[in-house]
C-alpha positions in Angstrom: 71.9 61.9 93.0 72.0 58.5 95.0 72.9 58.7 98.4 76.3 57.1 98.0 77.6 60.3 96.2 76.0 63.0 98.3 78.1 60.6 101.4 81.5 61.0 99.1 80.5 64.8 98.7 80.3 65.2 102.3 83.4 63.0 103.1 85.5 64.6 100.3 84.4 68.5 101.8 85.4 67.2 105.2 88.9 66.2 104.3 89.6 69.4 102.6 88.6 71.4 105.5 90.5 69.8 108.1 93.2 70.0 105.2 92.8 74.1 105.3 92.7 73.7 109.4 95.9 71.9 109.9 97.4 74.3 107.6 96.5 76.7 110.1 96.5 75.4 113.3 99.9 72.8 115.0 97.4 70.3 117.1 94.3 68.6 117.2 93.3 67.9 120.4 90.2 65.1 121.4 90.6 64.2 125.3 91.3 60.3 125.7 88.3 58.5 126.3 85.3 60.5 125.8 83.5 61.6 122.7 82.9 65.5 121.2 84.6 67.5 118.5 88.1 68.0 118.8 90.0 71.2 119.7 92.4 73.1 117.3 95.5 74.6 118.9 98.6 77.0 118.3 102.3 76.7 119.1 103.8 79.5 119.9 107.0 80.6 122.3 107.5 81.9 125.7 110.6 82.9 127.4 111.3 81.4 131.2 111.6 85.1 132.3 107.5 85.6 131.1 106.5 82.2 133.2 105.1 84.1 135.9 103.1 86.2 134.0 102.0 83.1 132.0 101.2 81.2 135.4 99.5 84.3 136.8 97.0 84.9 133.4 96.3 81.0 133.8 95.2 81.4 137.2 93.1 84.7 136.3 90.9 81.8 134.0 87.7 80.1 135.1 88.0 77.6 132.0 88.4 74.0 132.7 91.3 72.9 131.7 93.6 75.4 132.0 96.5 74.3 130.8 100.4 75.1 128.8 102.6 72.6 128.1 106.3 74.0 127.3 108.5 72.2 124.9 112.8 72.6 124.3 115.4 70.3 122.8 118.9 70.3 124.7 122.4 70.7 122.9 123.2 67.3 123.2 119.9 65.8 122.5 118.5 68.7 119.5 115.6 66.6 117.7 112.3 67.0 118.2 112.0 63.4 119.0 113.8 64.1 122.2 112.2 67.5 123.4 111.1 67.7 127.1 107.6 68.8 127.5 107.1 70.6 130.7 103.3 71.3 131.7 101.4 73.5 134.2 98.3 73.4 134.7 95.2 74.3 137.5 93.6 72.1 139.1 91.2 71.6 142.1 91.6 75.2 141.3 95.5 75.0 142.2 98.3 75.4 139.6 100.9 72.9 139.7 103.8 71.6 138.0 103.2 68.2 136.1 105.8 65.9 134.5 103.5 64.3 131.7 104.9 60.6 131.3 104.0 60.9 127.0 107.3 61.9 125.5 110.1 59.5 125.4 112.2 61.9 127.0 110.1 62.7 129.7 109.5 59.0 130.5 113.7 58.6 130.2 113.8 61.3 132.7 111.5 60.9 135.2 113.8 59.9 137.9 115.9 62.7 137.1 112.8 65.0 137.9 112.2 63.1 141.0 115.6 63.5 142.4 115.7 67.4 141.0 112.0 68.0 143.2 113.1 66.4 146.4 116.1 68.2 146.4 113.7 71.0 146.4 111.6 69.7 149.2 108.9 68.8 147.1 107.3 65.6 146.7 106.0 64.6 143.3 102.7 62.8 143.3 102.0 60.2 140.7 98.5 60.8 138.8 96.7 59.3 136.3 94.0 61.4 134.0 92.6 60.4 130.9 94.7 57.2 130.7 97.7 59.8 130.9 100.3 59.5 133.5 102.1 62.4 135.0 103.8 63.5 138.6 102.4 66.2 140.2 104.0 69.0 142.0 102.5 72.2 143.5 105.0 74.5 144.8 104.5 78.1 146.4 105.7 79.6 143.3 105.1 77.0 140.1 106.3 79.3 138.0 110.0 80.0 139.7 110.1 76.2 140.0 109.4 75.4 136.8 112.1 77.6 135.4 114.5 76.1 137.9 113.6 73.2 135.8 114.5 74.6 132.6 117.6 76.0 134.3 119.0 74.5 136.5 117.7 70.5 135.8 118.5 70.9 132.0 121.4 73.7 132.4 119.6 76.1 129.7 120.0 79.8 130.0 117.9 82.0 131.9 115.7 83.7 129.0 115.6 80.1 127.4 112.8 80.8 124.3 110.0 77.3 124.7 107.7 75.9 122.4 104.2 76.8 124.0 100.7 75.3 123.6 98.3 76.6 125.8 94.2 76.4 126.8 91.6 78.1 128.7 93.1 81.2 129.3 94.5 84.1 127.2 97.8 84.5 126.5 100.0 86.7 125.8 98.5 89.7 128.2 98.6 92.8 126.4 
């Protein structure tokens, strides 16, 4: 068999199993910039009345990162195309609230976010990770302000079910 073929062989299994993968998994994540295999996440969904629980089993972890980034559509803005993607996530070993500047609505938003924190006394801090973007926030109780965000910035009920994706800890807690 000449080479060539047993290259095809390998290239033709390859595609079938990230085929069976992405069947399985929602996201394949590589971090920007820097080589190794990627990572194959879940979605699932979380409830803004389990956020402290969620925020509390995250900062149990020692993985690095430790993040979940939480995803909802709004009634008058329903596609997926225009979800808001919330994130928390620990680090210098301190969770914090981030505003990732990826999604178009997020981007749209972000002076909506920065007006919603300072009325909250906080002060977002503009970061840069990975060739990622995001304002950080890192209030006494991340996970009370982030459902404030969910609540009270985007007017959704209190048990409002999110999208979740989630790494370096375990969740749910049994």
């Amino acid at each position: 068999m000449s080479s060539a073929a047993i290259i095809l062989g390998i290239i033709a299994a390859m595609s079938v199993a990230v085929a069976v993968l992405a069947l399985k998994y929602d996201y394949l994540v590589w971090d920007r910039g820097k080589m190794g295999m990627p990572r194959l996440l879940r979605q699932t969904e979380v409830r803004t009345d389990d956020l402290p629980a969620l925020v509390e089993a995250m900062s149990r972890g020692s993985a690095i990162p430790r993040w979940a980034t939480l995803m909802f559509s709004t009634p008058d803005r329903p596609s997926d195309q225009d979800a808001v993607a919330l994130q928390v996530s620990v680090e210098n070993g301190k969770a914090g609230f981030e505003w990732v500047l990826l999604a178009p609505r997020n981007i749209e938003d972000q002076e909506k976010f920065r007006t919603f924190a300072r009325a909250h006394g906080i002060e977002p801090v503009a970061h840069t990770t990975n060739g990622v973007s995001y304002l950080r926030v890192e209030p006494a109780d991340v996970a009370k302000f982030t459902g404030r965000v969910v609540t009270d910035m985007y007017d959704r009920p209190p048990a409002q079910s999110l999208a979740l994706v989630y790494e370096g800890f375990d969740w749910p807690q049994s």
